[in-house]
SEFI-107623 format. One record per residue (C-alpha): residue number from 1; x, y, z. Coordinates in nm, 4 decimals. Example, Ala and Ser with C-alpha at 12.3 -4.5 7.8 and 13.67 -1.06 7.14 Angstrom:
REM SEFI-107623
{1, {1.2300, -0.4500, 0.7800}}
{2, {1.3670, -0.1060, 0.7140}}
END
This chain:
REM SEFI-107623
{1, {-1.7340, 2.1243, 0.1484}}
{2, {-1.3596, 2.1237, 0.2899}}
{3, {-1.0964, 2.0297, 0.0688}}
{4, {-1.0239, 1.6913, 0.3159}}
{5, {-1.4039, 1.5977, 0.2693}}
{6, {-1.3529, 1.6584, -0.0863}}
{7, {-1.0049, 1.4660, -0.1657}}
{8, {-1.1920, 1.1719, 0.0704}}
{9, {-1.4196, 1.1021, -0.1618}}
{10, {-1.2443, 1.0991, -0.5064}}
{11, {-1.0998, 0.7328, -0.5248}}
{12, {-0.7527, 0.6428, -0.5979}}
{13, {-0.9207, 0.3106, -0.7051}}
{14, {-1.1175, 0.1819, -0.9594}}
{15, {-1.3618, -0.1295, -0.7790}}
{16, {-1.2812, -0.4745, -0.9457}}
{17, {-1.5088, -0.7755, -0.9031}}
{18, {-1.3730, -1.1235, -0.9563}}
{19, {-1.4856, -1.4792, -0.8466}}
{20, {-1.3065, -1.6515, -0.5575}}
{21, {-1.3019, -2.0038, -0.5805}}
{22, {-1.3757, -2.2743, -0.3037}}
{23, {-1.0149, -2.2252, -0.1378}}
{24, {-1.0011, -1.8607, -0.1168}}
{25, {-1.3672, -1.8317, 0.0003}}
{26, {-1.3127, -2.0691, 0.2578}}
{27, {-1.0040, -1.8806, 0.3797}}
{28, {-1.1609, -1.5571, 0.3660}}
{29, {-1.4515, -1.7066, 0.6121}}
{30, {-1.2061, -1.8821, 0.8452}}
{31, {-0.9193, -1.6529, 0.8168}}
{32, {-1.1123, -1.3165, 0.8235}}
{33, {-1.2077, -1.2738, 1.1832}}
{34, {-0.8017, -1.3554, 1.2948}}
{35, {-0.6046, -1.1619, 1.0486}}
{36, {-0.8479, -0.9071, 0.8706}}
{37, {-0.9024, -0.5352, 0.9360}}
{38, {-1.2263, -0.3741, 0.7783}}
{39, {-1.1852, 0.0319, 0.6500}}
{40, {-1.5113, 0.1722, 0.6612}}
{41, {-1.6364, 0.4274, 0.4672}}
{42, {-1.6984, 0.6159, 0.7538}}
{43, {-1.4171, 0.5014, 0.9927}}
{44, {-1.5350, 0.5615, 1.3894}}
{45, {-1.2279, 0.4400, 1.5942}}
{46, {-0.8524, 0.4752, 1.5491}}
{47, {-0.6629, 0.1709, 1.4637}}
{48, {-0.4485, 0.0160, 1.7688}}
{49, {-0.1637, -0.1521, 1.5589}}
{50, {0.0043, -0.3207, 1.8917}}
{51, {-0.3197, -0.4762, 1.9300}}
{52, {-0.3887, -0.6053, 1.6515}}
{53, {-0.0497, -0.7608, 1.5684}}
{54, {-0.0405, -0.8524, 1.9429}}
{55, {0.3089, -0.6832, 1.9999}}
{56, {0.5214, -0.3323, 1.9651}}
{57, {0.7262, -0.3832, 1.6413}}
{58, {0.7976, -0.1258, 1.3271}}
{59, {0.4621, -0.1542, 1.0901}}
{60, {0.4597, -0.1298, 0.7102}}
{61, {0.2129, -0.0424, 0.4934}}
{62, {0.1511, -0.1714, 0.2048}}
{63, {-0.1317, 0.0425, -0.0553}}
{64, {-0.2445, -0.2178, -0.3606}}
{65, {-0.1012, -0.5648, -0.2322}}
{66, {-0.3098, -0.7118, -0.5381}}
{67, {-0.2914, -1.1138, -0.4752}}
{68, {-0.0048, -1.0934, -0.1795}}
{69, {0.3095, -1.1595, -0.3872}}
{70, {0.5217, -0.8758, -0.2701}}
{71, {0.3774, -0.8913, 0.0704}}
{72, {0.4326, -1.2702, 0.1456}}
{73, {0.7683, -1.2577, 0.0198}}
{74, {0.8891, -0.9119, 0.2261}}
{75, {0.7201, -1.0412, 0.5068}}
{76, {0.8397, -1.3575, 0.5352}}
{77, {1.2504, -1.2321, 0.5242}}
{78, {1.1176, -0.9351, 0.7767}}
{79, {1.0169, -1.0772, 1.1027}}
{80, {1.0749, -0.8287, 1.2797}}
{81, {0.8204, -0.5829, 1.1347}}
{82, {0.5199, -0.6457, 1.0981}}
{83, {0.2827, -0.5878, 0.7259}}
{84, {-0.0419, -0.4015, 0.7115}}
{85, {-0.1293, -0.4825, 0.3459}}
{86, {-0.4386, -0.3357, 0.2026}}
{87, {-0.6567, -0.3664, -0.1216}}
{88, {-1.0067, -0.3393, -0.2302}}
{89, {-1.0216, -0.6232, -0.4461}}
{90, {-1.1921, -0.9470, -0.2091}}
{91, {-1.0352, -1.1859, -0.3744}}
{92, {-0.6888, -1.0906, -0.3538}}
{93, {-0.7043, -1.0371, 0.0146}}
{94, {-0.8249, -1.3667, 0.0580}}
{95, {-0.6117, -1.5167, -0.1687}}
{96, {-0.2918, -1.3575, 0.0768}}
{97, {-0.4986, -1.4729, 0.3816}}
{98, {-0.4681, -1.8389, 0.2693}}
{99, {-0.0900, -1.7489, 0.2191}}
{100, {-0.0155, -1.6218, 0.5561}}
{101, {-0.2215, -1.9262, 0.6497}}
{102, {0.0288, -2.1861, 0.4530}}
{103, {0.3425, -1.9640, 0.5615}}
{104, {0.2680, -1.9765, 0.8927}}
{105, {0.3077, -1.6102, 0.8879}}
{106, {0.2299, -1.3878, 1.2127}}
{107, {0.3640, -1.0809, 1.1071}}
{108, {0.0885, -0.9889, 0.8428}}
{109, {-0.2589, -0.8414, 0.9177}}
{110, {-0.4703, -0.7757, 0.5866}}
{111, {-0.6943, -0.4885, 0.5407}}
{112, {-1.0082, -0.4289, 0.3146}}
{113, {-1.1122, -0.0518, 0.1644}}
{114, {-0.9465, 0.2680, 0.0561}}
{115, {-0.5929, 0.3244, 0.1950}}
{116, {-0.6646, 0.6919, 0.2492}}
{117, {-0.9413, 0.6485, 0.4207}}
{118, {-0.7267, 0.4151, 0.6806}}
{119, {-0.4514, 0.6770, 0.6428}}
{120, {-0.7022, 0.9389, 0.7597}}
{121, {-0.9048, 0.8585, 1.0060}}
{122, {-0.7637, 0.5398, 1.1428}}
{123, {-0.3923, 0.5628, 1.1584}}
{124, {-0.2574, 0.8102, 1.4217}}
{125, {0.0483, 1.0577, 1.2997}}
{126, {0.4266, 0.9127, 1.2974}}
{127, {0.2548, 0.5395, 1.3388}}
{128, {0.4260, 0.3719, 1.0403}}
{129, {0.8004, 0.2891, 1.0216}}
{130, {0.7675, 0.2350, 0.6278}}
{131, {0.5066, 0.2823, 0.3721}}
{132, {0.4939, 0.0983, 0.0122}}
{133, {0.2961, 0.1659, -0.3025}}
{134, {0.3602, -0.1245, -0.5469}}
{135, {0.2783, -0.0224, -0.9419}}
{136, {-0.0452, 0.2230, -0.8178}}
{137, {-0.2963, 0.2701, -1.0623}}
{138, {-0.1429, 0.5739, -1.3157}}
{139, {-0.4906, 0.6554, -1.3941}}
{140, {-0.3353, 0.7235, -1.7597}}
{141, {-0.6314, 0.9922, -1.9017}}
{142, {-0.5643, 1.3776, -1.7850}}
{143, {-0.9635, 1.3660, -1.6430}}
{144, {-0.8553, 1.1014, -1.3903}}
{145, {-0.5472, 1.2360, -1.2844}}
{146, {-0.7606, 1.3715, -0.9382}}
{147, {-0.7833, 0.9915, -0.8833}}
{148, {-0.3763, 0.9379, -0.8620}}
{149, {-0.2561, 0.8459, -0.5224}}
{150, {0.0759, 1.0446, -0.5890}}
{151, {-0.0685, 1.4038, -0.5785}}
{152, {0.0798, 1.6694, -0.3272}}
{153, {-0.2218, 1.6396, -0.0720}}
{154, {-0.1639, 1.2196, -0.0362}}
{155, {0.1759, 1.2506, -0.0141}}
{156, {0.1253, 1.4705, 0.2934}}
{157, {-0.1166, 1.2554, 0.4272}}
{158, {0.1195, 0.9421, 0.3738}}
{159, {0.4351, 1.1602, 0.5175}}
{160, {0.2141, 1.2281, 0.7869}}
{161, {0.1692, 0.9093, 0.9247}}
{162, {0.4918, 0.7635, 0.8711}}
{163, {0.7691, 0.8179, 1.1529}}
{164, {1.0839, 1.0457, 1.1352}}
{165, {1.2835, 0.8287, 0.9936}}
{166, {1.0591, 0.6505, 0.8060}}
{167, {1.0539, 0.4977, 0.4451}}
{168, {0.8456, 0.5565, 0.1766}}
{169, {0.9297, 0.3293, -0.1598}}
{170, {0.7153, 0.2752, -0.4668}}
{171, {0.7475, 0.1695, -0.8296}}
{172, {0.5541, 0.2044, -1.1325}}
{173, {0.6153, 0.0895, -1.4881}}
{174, {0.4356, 0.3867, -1.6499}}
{175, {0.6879, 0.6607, -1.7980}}
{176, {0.4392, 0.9383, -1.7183}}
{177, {0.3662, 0.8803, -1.3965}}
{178, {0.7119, 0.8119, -1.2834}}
{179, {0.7857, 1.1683, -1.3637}}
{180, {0.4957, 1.2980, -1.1775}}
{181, {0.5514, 1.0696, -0.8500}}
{182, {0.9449, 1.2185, -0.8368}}
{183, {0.8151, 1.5554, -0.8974}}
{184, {0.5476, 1.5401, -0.6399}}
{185, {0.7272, 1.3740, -0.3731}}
{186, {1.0786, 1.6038, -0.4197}}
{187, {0.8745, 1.9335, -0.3906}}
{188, {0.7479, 1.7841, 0.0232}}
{189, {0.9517, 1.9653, 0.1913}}
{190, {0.9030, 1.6789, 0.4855}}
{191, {1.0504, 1.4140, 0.2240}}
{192, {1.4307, 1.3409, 0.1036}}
{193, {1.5031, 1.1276, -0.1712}}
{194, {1.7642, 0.8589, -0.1115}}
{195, {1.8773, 0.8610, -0.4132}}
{196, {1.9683, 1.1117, -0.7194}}
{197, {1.6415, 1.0794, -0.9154}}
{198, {1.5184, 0.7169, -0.9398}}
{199, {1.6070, 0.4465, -0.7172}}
{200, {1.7915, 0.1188, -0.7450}}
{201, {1.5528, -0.1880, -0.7878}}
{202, {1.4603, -0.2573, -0.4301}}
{203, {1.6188, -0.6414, -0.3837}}
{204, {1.3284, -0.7384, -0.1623}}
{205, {1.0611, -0.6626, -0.4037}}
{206, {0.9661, -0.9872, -0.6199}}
{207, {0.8702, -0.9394, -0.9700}}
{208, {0.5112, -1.0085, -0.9422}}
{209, {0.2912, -1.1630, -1.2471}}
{210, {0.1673, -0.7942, -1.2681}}
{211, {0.5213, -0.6391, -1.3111}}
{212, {0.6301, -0.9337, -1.5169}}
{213, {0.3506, -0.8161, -1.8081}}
{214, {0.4468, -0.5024, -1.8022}}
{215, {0.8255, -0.5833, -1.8475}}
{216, {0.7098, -0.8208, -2.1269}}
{217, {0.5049, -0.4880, -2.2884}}
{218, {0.8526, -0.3098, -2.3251}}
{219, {0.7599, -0.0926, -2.0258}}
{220, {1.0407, 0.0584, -1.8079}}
{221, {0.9869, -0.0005, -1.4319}}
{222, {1.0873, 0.2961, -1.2300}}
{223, {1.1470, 0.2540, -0.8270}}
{224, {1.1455, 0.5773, -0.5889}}
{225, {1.2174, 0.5467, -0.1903}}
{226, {1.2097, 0.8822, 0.0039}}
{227, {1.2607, 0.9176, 0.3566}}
{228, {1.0602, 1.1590, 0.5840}}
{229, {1.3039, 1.4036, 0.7792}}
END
């Protein structure tokens, strides 16, 4: 077994099950065929982003968009890009379907499975003009660490796809794995950090419910944003 075939199949997820209720059902049945894009486990065609956003415009990524917040509310003061915001948790995605729905939003497209796999085997090299990871899972004990989507063979894979040029910003609010995403990321060679260690609070980020518990904990939220040269 190949190393690729290997890292494919260690998750950087943990599956969550959760009701939906009546409204986010509904939009998931409606909304689904218009604005959703399914990740196979075994993906068999490349991804044609002008296609499915129906026009040639910068696309973002977005790993973990959880129930939408930060993607609705980037999305909506970015026009002129255009969101690919993926989870594995149904009822969150539906949940930011019925949002793009109310919004009136054409810029977002909403995707369903593992983000590497996507990255992999769907998304085509320099296709991405920015890619964000939004408070990933720190996968806190050492035996899970393989499960991290901040380790030096992702971060290729995510420096990969984006452009030259391109923008790669996350945030996490555990200590530990702060250090380890800033160490990982500053020893790409492909990557520069913007900054001098950790970045400034990224304005267009809203303080979702999740970040707002972990503030409330006493944890420290720590933003990165490195470029690819």
């Amino acid at each position: 077994m190949s190393t690729g075939t290997h890292l494919a199949r260690v998750r950087t997820f943990h599956p969550r099950r959760g009701r939906m209720n009546g409204r986010h059902a509904d939009a998931l049945a409606r909304l689904w065929p218009r604005w959703g894009v399914a990740i196979p486990e075994v993906p068999t065609a490349r991804l044609d982003l002008a296609g499915l956003f129906g026009r040639r415009a910068p696309v973002v990524l977005e790993i973990g968009s959880g129930m939408g917040e930060a993607t609705i509310a980037m999305a909506s003061a970015d026009p002129a890009r255009d969101y690919l915001a993926v989870d594995v948790h149904t009822p969150g995605v539906a949940s930011l379907l019925a949002v793009v729905e109310e919004r009136g939003l054409t810029n977002v497209r909403v995707g369903l499975g593992d983000a590497i796999t996507l990255l992999r085997h769907m998304l085509v090299p320099e296709s991405l003009a920015a890619v964000h990871a939004f408070f990933p899972d720190p996968w806190p004990k050492s035996r899970h660490h393989k499960r991290r989507l901040f380790q030096p063979d992702h971060v290729a894979l995510l420096r990969s796809r984006l452009a030259p040029g391109g923008l790669l910003r996350c945030a996490t609010d555990w200590a530990e794995y702060a250090e380890v995403m800033l160490e990982t990321l500053s020893a790409d060679s492909g990557l520069a950090n913007e900054h001098d260690g950790y970045a400034p609070r990224l304005a267009a980020r809203p303080v979702t419910k999740f970040e707002q518990r972990g503030v409330e904990a006493g944890r420290e939220i720590f933003d990165l944003a490195f470029r690819r040269r």
